[in-house]
Steps between C-alpha positions, in 0.01 A plus 500: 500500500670350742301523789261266274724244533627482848432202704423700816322837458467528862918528631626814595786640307692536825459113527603438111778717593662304796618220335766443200398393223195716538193303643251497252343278252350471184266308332630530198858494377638856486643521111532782261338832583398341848809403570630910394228624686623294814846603473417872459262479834820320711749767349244761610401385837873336614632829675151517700499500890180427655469573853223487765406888493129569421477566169366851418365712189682788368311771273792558269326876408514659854802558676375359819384204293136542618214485234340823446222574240691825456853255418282281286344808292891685467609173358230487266511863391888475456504175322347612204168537310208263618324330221126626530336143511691394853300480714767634777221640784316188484803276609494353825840580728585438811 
């Protein structure tokens, strides 16, 4: 991936994203499917605005976007059949 071969794991996006050209590096040349991979990331992240809001976490199954285990179970019931061997009560959420 490419995260594998970036210079500086530790940058922020918002810093990457300050600067044109981008400012990041690789160790490695970026050819071939790196090099498609790269180009599909830019085209996907170009029309991003970061600001300085706190980021928050939406629960995409309630309407108020709070996580419920009733929201959680509704989406699991409506989603489908549950294979028997998941494991789905012993899974840790937050």
């Amino acid at each position: 991936t490419l995260y594998n071969i970036v210079q500086r794991k530790e940058d922020y996006v918002g810093t990457i994203f300050q600067t044109t050209p981008l400012n990041i590096q690789f160790r490695r040349a970026l050819v071939g499917e790196r090099w498609n991979a790269w180009m599909h990331l830019v085209r996907r992240l170009i029309d991003v605005q970061l600001s300085d809001q706190s980021d928050s976490t939406q629960w995409k199954f309630a309407k108020n976007g709070g996580f419920t285990v009733k929201s959680f179970y509704m989406d699991l019931i409506n989603s489908g059949p549950i294979s028997r061997s998941l494991h789905i009560w012993k899974i840790k959420v937050p």
